[in-house]
C-alpha positions as CSV (number, residue, x, y, z in Angstrom):
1,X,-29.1,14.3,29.6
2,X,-27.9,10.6,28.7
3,X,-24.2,9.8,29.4
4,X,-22.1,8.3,26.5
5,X,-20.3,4.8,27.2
6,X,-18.6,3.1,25.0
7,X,-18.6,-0.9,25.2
8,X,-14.6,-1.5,24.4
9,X,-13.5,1.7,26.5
10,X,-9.9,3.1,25.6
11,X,-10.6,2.0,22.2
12,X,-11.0,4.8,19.3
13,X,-10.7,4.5,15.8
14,X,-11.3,6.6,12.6
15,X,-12.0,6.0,9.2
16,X,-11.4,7.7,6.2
17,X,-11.9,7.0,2.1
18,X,-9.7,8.2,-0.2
19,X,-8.3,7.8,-3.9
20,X,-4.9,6.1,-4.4
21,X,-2.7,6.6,-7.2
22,X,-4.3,3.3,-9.6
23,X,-8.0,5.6,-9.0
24,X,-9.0,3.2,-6.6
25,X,-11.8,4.1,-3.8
26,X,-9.3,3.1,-0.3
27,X,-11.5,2.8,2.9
28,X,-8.8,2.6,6.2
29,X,-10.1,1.9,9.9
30,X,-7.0,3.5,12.2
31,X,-6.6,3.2,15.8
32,X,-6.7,6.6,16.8
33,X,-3.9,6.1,19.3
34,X,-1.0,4.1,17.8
35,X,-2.4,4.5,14.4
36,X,-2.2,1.3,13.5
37,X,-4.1,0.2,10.5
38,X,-6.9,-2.5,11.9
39,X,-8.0,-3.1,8.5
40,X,-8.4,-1.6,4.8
41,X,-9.8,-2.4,1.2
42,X,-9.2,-1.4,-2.1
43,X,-12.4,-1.2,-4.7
44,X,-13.2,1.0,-8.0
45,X,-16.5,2.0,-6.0
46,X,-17.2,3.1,-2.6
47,X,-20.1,2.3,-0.5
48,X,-22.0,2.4,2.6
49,X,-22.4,-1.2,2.8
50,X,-18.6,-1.2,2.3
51,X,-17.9,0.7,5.3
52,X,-20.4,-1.5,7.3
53,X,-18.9,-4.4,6.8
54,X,-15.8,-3.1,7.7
55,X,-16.5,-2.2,10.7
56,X,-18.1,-4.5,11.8
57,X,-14.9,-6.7,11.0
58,X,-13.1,-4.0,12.7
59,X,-15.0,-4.6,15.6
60,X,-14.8,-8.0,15.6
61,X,-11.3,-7.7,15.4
62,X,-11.2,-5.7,19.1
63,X,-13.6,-7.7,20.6
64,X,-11.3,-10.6,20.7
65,X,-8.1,-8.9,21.1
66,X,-8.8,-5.6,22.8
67,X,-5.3,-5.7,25.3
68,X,-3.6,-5.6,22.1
69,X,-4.8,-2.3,21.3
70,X,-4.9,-0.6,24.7
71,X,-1.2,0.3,24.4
């Protein structure tokens, strides 16, 4: 069996899409800790590549500031 590491350890984060009250698709990236909002977008469509790109700004995001999401 393989063992699970992470590369920015003590960071963990959710995601979730949801429809606000205009009918809007909302895509929010939470740290699963504080839960504070690391990013979110607003469209009329959802997407894959939506959620992609998100994260990966997401994780852009930690890798150059991950002590200030380690409290």
């Amino acid at each position: 069996m393989g063992r699970f590491e992470r590369q920015y350890a003590g960071v963990t984060a959710h995601m979730d899409w949801y429809t606000n009250t205009q009918g809007q698709q909302v895509l929010a990236v939470e740290h699963d800790a504080s839960r504070r909002v690391f990013e979110m977008i607003e469209t009329d469509v959802s997407s894959a590549s939506q959620s992609v790109e998100l994260l990966d700004r997401v994780r852009g995001t930690i890798s150059r500031n991950t002590s200030a999401f380690s409290h």
